[in-house]
C-alpha positions in Angstrom: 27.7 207.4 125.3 31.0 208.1 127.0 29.7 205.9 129.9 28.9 202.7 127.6 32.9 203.1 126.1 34.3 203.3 129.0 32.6 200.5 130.5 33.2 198.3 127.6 37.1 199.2 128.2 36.5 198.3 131.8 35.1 195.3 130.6 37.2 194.0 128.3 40.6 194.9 130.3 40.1 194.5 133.6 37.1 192.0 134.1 37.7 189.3 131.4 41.5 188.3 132.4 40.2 189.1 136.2 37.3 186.3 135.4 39.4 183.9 133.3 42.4 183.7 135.9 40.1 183.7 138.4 38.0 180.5 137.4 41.2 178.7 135.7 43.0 179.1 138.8 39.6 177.1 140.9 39.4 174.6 138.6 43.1 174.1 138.1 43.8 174.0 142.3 40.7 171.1 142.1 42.4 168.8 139.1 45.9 169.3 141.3 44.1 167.1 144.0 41.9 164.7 141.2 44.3 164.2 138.6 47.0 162.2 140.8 44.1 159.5 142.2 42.8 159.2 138.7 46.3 158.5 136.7 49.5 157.5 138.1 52.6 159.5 137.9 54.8 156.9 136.9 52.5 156.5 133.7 53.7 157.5 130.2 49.9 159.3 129.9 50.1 161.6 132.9 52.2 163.8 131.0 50.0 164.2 128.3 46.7 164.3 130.3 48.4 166.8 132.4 48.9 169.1 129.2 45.1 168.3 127.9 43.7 168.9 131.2 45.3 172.5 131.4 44.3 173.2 127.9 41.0 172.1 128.4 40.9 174.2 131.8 42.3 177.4 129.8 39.9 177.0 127.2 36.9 175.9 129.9 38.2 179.6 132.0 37.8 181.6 128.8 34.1 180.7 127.9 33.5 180.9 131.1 34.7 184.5 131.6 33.1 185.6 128.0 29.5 184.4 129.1 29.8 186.3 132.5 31.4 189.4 130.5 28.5 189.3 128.0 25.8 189.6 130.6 28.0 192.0 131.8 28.4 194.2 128.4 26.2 197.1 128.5 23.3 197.1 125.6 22.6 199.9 123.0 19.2 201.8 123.8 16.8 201.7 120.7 14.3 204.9 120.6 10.8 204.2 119.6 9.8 207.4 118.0 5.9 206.7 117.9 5.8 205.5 121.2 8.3 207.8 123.1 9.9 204.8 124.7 13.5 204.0 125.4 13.7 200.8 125.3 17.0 197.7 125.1 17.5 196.2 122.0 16.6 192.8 123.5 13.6 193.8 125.1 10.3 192.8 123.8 8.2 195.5 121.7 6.2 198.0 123.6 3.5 199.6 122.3 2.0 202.5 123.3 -1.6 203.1 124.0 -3.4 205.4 121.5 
């Protein structure tokens, strides 16, 4: 039990900002080389795709980093007390043999 809390902390604290900067750093170092060839500079737009494109990016790193800390997220244990068997709660029913 203590295990599962303290690995949610882990999760939660450490892994999802770890994730998020991670992957909106990548994709914001590739849209610093794209977004120049795709609108000019001089433009009254490239300001504000400039300011989309990073909030689309932050928003893009934080779904991102919440699916990979969801597979991540340990799952509760569901006892079968017929059966005898410890099982996840997303696992498919297991019977046992009489």
């Amino acid at each position: 039990m203590a295990g599962s809390i303290v690995a949610k902390i882990v999760i939660a604290v450490v892994a999802f900002p770890l994730f998020g900067h991670v992957i909106y750093s990548a994709i914001t170092f590739v849209l610093g080389f794209v977004l120049p060839l795709v609108v000019e500079t001089d433009s009254p737009w490239s300001e504000t795709v400039r300011k989309g494109a990073v909030v689309g990016t932050v928003l893009a790193a934080a779904r991102i980093s919440f699916g990979i800390c969801r597979r991540l997220w340990p799952s509760p244990r569901i006892v079968n007390p017929d059966a005898q068997i410890y099982r996840a709660a997303g696992d498919p029913e297991v019977t046992a043999k009489p």
